[in-house]
C-alpha positions in Angstrom: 112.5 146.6 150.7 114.8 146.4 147.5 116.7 149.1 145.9 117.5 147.4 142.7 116.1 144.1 141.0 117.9 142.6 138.4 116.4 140.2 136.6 116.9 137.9 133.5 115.9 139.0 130.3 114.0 136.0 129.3 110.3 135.1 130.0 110.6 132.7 132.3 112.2 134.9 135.2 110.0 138.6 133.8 106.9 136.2 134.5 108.0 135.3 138.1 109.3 139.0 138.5 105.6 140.1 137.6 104.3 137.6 141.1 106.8 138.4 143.2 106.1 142.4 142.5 102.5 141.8 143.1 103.0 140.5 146.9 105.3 143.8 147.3 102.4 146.9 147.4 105.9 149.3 148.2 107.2 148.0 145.1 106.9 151.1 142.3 109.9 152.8 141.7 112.4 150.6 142.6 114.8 150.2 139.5 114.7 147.2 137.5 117.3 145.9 135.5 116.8 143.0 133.0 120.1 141.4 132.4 121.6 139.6 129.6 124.6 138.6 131.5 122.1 136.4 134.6 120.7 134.4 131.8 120.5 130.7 132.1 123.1 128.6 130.0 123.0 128.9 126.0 122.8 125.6 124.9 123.0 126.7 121.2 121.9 124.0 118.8 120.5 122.0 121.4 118.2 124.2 123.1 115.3 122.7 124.4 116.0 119.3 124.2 115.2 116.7 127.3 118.1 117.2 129.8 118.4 112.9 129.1 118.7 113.9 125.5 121.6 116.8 125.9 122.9 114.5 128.6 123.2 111.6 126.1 124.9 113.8 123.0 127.6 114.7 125.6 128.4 111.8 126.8 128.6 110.6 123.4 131.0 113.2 122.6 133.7 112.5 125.3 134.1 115.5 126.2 133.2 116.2 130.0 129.9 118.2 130.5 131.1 121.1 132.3 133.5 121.7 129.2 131.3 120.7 126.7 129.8 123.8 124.3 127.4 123.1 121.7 127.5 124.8 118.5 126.0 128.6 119.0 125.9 127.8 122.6 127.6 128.1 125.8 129.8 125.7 128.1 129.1 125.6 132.1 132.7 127.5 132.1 131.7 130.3 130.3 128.0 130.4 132.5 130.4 130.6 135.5 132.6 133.2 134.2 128.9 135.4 133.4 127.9 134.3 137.2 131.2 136.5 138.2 131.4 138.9 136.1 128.1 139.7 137.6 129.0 139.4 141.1 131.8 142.0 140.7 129.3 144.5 138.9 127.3 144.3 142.1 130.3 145.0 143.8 131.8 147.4 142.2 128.7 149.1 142.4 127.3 148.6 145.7 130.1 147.3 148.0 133.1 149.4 147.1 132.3 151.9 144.6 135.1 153.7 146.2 137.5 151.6 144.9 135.9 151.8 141.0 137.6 152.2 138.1 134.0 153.9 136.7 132.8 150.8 135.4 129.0 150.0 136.5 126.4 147.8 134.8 124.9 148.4 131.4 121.8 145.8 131.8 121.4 146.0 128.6 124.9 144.4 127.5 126.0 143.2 130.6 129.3 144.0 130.3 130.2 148.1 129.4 134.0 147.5 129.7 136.5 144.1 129.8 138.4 144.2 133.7 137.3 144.9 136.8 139.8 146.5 139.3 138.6 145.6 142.5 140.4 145.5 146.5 139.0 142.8 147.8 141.6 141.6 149.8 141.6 143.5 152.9 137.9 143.2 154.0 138.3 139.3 153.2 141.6 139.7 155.8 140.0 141.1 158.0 137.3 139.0 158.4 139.8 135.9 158.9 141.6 137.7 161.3 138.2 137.9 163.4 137.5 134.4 163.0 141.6 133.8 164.4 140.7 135.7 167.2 137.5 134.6 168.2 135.6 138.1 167.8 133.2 137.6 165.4 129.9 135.6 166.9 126.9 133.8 166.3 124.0 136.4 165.9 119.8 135.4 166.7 117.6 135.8 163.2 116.3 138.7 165.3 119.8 140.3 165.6 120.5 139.9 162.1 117.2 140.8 160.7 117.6 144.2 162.9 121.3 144.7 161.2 120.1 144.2 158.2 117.5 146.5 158.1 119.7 148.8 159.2 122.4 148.2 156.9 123.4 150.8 154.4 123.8 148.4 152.0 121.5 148.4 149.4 119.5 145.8 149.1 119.2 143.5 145.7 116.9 140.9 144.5 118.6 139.1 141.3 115.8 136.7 139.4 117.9 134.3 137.3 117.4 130.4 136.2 118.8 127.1 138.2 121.8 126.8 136.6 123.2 130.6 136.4 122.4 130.6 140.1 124.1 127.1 140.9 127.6 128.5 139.3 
C-alpha cells in the first residue's frame, strides 16, 4: 500500500501510472503527484532523435556526453542535480520533517524554494558505526517484508523515465 505516488508529468509514465493503478483495487485516494522535476532528460533541440543520431552530434562536438547540453535542453549534470533535489524533497518530507526548514514539494514546480537544510549526518554515522561493530545483520525477505509493513515510513512509488532514474 502507497501513501503518495509521484509520477512524471509526461505521457509516457501517466500511461503506465494508469496500469499499474488498475492491478491496485485499494488504490483511490492515495495522493498523486505529477512532477516536473522526475522528468526524463530535456534534450532541447534534439528531442526525439535516434539515440545513434544524438550520440553522433556529440561526439562530433567534443564535448563529453555527460556535459554536453543542447540548445533549449538539458545536460546529464543538470538531470542529476533534478534526481537530488528530488531525493531531498522526499526527505525532507518523509524522513526528517523534524529537521525542515518548511520547505516541501510543490509538484507542480518542483522546486518551492532554492536550499535544502537537511541533518543527514548522524543517522548515516550511525549506521557505519553498526557496520564497525558487527550489529547490524542479514535479515530473511520474510523478516524485512514484516518490518516493512510495519514501518512508519510512508511508503512512495515514484514513476519516472530510464535515465532520471539511472542518475
Amino acid at each position: 500500500k502507497f501513501s503518495e505516488i509521484y509520477c512524471s508529468d509526461l505521457g509516457r509514465t501517466r500511461e503506465t501510472l494508469k496500469h499499474i493503478l488498475e492491478s491496485f483495487p485499494d488504490a483511490e485516494g492515495i495522493k498523486i503527484n505529477y512532477c516536473p522535476l522526475i522528468r526524463e532528460k530535456g534534450f532541447g533541440s534534439l528531442e526525439g532523435l535516434p539515440r545513434e543520431v544524438y550520440q553522433g552530434i556529440v561526439k562530433k562536438s567534443g564535448i563529453h556526453i555527460r556535459d554536453y547540453k543542447p540548445e533549449g535542453g538539458e545536460s546529464w549534470h543538470d538531470v542529476h542535480r533534478r534526481a537530488i533535489e528530488f531525493l531531498d524533497l522526499l526527505n525532507n518530507r518523509f524522513i526528517w520533517p523534524q529537521t525542515s526548514t518548511g520547505k516541501d514539494l510543490d509538484p507542480s514546480i518542483g522546486l518551492q524554494n532554492e536550499s535544502i537544510n537537511l541533518n543527514i549526518k548522524e543517522p548515516v554515522k550511525d549506521i557505519q558505526e553498526e557496520r564497525k561493530e558487527g550489529v547490524v545483520k542479514k535479515e530473511s525477505p520474510r523478516s524485512i517484508q514484516k518490518s516493512q509493513e510495519n514501518s512508519e515510513l510512508p511508503k512512495i512509488l515514484v514513476i519516472s523515465h530510464r535515465g532520471y532514474m539511472t542518475e
